[in-house]
NUZA-729286 format. One line per field, with one value per residue (C-alpha): residue number from 1; residue in three letters; x, y, z. Coordinates in nm, 3 decimals, decimal comma, padded with zeros to 5 digits, m for minus. Layout:
loza: c(NUM ...)
vexgu: c(ALA ...)
px: c(X ...)
py: c(Y ...)
pz: c(Z ...)
//
This chain:
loza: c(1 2 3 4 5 6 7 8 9 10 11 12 13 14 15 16 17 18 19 20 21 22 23 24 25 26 27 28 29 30 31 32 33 34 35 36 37 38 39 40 41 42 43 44 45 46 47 48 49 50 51 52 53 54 55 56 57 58 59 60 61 62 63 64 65 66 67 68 69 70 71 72 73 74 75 76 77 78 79 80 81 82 83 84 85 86 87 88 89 90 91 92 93 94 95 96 97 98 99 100 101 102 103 104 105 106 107 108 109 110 111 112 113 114 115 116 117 118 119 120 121 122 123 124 125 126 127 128 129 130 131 132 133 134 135 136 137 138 139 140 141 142 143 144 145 146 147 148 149 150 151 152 153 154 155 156 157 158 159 160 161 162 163 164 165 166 167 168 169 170 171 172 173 174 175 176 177 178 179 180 181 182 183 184 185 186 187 188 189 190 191 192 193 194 195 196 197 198 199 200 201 202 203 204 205 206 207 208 209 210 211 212 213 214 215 216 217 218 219 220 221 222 223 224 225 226 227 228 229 230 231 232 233 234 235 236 237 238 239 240 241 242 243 244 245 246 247 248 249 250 251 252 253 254 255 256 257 258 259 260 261 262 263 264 265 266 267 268 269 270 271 272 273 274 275 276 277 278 279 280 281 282 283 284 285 286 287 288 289 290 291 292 293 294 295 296 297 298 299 300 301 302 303 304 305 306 307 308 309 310 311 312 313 314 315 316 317 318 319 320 321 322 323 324 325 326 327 328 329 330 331 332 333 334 335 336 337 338 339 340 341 342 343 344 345 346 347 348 349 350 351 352 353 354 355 356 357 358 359 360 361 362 363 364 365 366 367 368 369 370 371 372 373 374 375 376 377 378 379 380 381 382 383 384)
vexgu: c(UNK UNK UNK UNK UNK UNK UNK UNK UNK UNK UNK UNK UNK UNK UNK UNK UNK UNK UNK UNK UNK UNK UNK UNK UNK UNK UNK UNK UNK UNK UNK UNK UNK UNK UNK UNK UNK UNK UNK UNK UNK UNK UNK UNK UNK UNK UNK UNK UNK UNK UNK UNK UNK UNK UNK UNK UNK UNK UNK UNK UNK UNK UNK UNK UNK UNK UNK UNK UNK UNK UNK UNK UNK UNK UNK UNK UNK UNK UNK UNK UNK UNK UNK UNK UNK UNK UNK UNK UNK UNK UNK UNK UNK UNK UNK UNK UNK UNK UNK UNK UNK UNK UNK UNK UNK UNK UNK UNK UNK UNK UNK UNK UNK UNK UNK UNK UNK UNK UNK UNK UNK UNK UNK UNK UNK UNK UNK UNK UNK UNK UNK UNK UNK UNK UNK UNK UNK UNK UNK UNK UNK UNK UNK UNK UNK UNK UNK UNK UNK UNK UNK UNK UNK UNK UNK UNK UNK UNK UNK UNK UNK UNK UNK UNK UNK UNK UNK UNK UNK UNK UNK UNK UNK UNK UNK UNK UNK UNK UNK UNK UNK UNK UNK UNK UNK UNK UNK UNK UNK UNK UNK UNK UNK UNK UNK UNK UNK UNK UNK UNK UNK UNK UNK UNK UNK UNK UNK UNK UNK UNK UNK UNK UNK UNK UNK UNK UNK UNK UNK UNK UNK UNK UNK UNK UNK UNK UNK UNK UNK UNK UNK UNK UNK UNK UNK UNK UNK UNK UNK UNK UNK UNK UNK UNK UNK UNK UNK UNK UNK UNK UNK UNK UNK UNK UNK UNK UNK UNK UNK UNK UNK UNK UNK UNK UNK UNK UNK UNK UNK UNK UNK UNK UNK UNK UNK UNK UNK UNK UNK UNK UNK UNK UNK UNK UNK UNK UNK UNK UNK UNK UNK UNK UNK UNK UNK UNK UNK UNK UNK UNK UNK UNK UNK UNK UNK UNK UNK UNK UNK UNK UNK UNK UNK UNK UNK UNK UNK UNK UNK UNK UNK UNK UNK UNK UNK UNK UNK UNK UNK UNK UNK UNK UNK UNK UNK UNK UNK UNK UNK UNK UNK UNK UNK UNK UNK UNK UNK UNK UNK UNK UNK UNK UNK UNK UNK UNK UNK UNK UNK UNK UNK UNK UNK UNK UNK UNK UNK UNK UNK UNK UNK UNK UNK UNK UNK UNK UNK UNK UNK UNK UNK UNK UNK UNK)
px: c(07,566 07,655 07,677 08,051 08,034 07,788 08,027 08,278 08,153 07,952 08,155 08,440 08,753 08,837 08,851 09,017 08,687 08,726 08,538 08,254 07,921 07,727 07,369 07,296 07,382 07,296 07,502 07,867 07,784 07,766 07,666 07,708 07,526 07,592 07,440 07,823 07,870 08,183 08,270 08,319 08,611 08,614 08,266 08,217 08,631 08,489 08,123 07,902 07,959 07,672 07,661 07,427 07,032 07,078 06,669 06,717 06,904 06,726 06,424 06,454 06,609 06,241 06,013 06,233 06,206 05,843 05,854 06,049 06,355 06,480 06,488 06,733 06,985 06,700 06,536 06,532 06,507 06,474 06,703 06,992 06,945 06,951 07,259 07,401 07,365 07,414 07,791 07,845 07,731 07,981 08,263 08,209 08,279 08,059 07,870 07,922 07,856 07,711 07,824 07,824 08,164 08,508 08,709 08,433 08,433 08,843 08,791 08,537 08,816 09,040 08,859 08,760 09,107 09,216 08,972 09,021 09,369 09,268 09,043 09,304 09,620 09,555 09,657 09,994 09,912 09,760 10,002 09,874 10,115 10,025 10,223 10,394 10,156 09,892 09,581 09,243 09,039 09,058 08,946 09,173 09,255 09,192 09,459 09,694 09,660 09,780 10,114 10,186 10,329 10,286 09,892 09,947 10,165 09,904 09,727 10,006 09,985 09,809 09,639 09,965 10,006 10,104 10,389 10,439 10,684 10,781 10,507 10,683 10,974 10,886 11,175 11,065 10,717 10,843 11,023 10,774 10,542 10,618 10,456 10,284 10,115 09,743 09,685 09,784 09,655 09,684 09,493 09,527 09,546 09,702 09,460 09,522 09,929 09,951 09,763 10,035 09,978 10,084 10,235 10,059 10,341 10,406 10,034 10,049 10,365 10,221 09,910 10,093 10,290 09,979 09,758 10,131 10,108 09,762 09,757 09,467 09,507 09,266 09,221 09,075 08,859 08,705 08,794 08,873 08,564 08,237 08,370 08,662 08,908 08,721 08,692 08,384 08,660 09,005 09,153 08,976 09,246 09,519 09,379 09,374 09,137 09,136 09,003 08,836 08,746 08,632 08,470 08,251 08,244 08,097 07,847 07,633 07,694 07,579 07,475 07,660 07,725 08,068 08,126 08,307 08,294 08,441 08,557 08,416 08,737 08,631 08,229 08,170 08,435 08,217 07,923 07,629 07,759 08,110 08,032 07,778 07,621 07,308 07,283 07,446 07,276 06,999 06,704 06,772 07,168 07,124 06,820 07,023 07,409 07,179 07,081 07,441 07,579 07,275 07,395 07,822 07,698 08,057 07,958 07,939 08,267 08,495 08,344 08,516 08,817 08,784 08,726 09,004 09,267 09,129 09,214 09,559 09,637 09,543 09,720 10,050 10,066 09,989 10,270 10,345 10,207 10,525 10,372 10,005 09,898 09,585 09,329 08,969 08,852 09,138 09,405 09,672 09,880 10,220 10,256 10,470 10,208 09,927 09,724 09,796 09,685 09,326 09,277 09,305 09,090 08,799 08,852 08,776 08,480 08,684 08,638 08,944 09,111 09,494 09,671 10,055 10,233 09,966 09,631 09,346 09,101 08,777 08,469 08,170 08,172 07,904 08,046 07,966 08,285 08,194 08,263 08,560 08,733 08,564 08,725 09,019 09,055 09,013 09,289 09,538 09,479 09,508 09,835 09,967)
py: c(13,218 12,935 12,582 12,612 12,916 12,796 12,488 12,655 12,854 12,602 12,253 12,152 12,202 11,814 11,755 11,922 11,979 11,972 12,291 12,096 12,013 11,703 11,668 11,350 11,051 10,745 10,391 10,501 10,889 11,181 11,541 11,822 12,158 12,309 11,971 11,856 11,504 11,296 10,940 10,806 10,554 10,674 10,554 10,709 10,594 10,238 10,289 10,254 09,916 09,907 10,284 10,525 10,420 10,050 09,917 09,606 09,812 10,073 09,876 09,711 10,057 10,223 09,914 09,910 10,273 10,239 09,968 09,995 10,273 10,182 10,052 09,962 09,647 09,577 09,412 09,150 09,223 09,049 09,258 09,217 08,869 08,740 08,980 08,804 08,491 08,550 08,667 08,352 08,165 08,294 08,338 08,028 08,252 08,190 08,576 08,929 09,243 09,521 09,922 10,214 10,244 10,088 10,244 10,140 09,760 09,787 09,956 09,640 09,409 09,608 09,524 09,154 09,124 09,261 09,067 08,726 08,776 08,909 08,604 08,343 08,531 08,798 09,169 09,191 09,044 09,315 09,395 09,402 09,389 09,617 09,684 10,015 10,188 10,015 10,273 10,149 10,448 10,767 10,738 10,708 10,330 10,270 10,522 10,421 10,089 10,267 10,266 10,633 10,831 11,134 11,091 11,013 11,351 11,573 11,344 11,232 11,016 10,757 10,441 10,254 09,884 09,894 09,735 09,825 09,589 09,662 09,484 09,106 09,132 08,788 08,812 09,141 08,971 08,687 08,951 09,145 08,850 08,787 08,684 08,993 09,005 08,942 09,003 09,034 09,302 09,338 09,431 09,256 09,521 09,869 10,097 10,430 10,332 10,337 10,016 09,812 09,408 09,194 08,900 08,561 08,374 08,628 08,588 08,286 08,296 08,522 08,323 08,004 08,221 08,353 08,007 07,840 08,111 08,157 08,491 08,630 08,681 09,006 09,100 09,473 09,467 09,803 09,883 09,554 09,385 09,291 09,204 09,488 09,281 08,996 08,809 08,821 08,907 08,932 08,745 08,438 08,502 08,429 08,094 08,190 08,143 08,487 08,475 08,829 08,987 09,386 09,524 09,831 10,051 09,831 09,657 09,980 10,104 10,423 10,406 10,337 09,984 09,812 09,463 09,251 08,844 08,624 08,241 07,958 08,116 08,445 08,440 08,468 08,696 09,008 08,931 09,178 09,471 09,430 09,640 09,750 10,072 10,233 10,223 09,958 09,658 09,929 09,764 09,966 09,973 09,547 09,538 09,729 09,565 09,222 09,343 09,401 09,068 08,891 09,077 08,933 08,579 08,446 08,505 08,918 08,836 08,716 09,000 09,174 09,045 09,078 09,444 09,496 09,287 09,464 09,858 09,748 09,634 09,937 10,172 10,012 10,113 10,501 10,702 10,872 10,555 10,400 10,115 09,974 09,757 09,610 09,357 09,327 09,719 09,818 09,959 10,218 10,402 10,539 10,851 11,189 11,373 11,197 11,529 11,675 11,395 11,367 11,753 11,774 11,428 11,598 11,914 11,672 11,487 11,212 11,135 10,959 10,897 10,952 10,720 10,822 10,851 10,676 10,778 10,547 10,387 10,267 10,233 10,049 09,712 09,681 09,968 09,917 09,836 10,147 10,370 10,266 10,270 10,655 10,699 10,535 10,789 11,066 11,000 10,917 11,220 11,406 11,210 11,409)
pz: c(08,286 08,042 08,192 08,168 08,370 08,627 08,660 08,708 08,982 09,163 09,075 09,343 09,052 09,079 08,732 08,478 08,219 07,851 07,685 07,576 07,710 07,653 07,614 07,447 07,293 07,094 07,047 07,059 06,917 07,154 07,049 07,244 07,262 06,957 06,756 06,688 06,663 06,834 06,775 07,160 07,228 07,597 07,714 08,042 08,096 08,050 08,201 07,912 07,807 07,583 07,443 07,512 07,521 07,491 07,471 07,664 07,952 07,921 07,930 08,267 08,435 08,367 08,469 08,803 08,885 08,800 09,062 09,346 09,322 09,606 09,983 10,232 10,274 10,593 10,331 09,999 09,658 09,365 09,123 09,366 09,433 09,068 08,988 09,264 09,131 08,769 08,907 09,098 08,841 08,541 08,768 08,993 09,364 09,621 09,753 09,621 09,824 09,634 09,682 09,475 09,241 09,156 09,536 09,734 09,605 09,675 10,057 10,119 09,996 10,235 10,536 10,449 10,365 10,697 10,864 10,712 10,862 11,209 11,262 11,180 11,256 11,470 11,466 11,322 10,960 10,842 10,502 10,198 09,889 09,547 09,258 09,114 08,888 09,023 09,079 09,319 09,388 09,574 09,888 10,163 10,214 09,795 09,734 10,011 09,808 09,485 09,403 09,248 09,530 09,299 09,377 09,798 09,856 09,925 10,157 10,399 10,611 10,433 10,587 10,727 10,627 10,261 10,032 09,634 09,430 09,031 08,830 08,723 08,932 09,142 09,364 09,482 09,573 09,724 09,960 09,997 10,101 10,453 10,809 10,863 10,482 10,487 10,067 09,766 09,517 09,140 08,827 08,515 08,344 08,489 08,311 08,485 08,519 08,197 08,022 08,118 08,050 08,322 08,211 08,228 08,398 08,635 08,743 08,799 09,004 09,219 09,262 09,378 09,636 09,753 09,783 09,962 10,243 10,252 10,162 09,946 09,623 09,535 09,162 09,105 08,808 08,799 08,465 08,319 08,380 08,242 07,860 07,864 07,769 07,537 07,864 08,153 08,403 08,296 08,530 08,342 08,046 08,304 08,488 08,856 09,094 09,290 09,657 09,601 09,259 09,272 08,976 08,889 08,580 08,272 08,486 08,573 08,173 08,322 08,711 08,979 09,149 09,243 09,390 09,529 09,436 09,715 09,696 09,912 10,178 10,234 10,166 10,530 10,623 10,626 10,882 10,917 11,117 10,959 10,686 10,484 10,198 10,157 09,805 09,762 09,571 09,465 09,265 08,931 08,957 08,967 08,788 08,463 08,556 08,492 08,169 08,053 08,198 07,986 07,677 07,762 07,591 07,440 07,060 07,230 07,373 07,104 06,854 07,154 07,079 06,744 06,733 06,939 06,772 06,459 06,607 06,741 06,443 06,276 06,563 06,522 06,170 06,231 06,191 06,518 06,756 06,916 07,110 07,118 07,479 07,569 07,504 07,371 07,356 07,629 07,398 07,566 07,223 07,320 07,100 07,190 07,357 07,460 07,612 07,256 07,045 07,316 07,219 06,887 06,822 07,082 06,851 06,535 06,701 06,895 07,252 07,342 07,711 07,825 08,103 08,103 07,861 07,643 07,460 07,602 07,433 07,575 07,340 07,421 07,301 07,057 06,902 06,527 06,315 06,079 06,369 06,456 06,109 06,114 06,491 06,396 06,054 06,282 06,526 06,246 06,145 06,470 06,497 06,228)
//
């Protein structure tokens, strides 16, 4: 058998798997088995922040495995420590916890929300508000969080103790705010709903709600973190202080870590024994997320925003494209069919992403400007 065939056979069917199999890569190129080359403006859906094969990153992966590969939370490490700090540092929260992806860092801002309000409160503010669209993970709690019914069906009944309100309707959040609400949960960005743009006003609204009632304000930034959006974090576009911050994706640019940033309010929420993961804070996963953070300097960041001003400028003039959204190298592009348009630019050597209604866009962000003109030439053509 092939390896499509032996996935096929052996794989869980989770995913729905384009024909193609990848073998390598290099910078923002991917080739798959046959030698064919692909221009790739998914990167891992947001993942490889630097490209495949990045020296620096891929430099202090291989000393650390040739060091220490891992051992358990029992004990310190250096790797985690520093990544630790280098977080509170840029972002000015107090203590991260460290676990393996993007759901996980939401559950553990689940519980310490939960719990923040338990201590003070006591049992029956529990609620935690999201918005329509919104998407957090896939495990049970995360995806009792999300707010696309469509995706909670099959899994009735999911974790009790959750509100959704239309994205910048404030008088639906001010309802839905009430004695029994422990948190507050939004993304920036909606990148699975559909790369939908919250509105800076809005934000803040529902920030000073949140900090009058003392209800936490937690920002998911799975996928717009570490540089997506021309910012560290995106939230520090929008000028809120969020009481918990969960990101994942971009940091690893390849292996998996999530985490979870907490304010001077909730650092000591969690206490040992509250919660915890094996692998999380793993001395190569921290040891290679501290080589991307020490690559985000702000000269990296604004030829983020740069690069992505530059392809949404270019996308809005395609014929076909109805609507561009984003910011930095997050760009959703409303066309007629989005799962067409994905096909026939993987068929032409483009790796691009769908959420909705929209064609996704997601390339690492040192991509070279050359490839994206060629990537960009390539979907205008599949456009057609």
């Amino acid at each position: 058998m092939n390896t499509i065939e032996t996935d096929r056979q052996y794989v869980a069917p989770t995913y729905r798997r384009e024909s193609v199999v990848f073998v390598k890569g290099k910078g923002s190129l991917l080739f798959d088995e046959t030698g064919k080359e692909y221009i790739d403006f998914g990167s891992g859906i947001g993942v490889n922040a630097l490209g495949v094969g990045d020296p620096e990153w891929t430099d202090a992966v291989t000393r650390q495995i040739e060091k220490l590969p891992h051992i358990s939370n029992l004990y310190h490490t250096a790797p985690c420590a520093e990544l630790a700090a280098e977080l509170v540092g840029r972002t000015g929260m107090a203590k991260v916890f460290f676990c393996n992806s993007g759901t996980e860092a939401n559950e553990a801002a689940i519980k310490a929300c939960r719990k923040y309000s338990f201590d003070r409160y006591g049992r029956e503010r529990y609620k935690i508000v999201t918005l329509e669209r919104s998407f957090h993970g896939r495990t049970l709690a995360a995806l009792s969080a999300t707010g696309q019914p469509d995706l909670q069906t099959p899994f009735v009944p999911v974790v009790e103790g959750f509100r959704y309100v239309k994205a910048g309707d404030l008088a639906a959040m001010r309802e839905a705010i009430g004695d029994d609400t422990a948190a507050v949960m939004i993304e920036m960005i909606q990148g699975e709903g559909g790369v939908n743009v919250l509105d800076a006003e809005y934000v803040a609204a529902v920030a000073a709600m949140c900090k009058e009632k003392d209800v936490l304000l937690v920002v998911d930034e799975v996928q717009t973190g570490n540089g997506r959006t021309g910012t560290l974090y995106a939230y520090q576009g929008y000028g809120i202080e969020p009481d918990l911050v969960t990101t994942a994706k971009g940091l690893g640019n390849g292996l998996p870590i999530g985490a979870v940033l907490f304010n001077q309010k909730t650092a000591c929420v969690l206490s040992a024994g509250s919660h915890g993961s094996t692998f999380g804070g793993n001395p190569v996963a921290t040891a290679g997320a501290l080589a991307v953070l020490k690559k985000l300097t702000p000269d990296f960041l604004a030829e983020v925003e740069r690069k992505g001003a530059y392809m949404r400028m270019r996308l809005a003039a395609m014929k076909g494209v109805k609507g561009v959204t984003g910011k930095g190298l997050m760009i959703g592009v409303a066309v007629e069919d989005a799962a067409k348009v994905k096909s026939a630019c993987l068929t032409k050597g483009l790796v691009v992403l769908t959420a909705k209604d929209k064609v996704r866009l997601l390339p690492a962000l040192n991509i070279p400007d050359e490839l994206i003109d060629r990537g960009l030439n390539i979907m205008e053509e599949a456009l057609q």
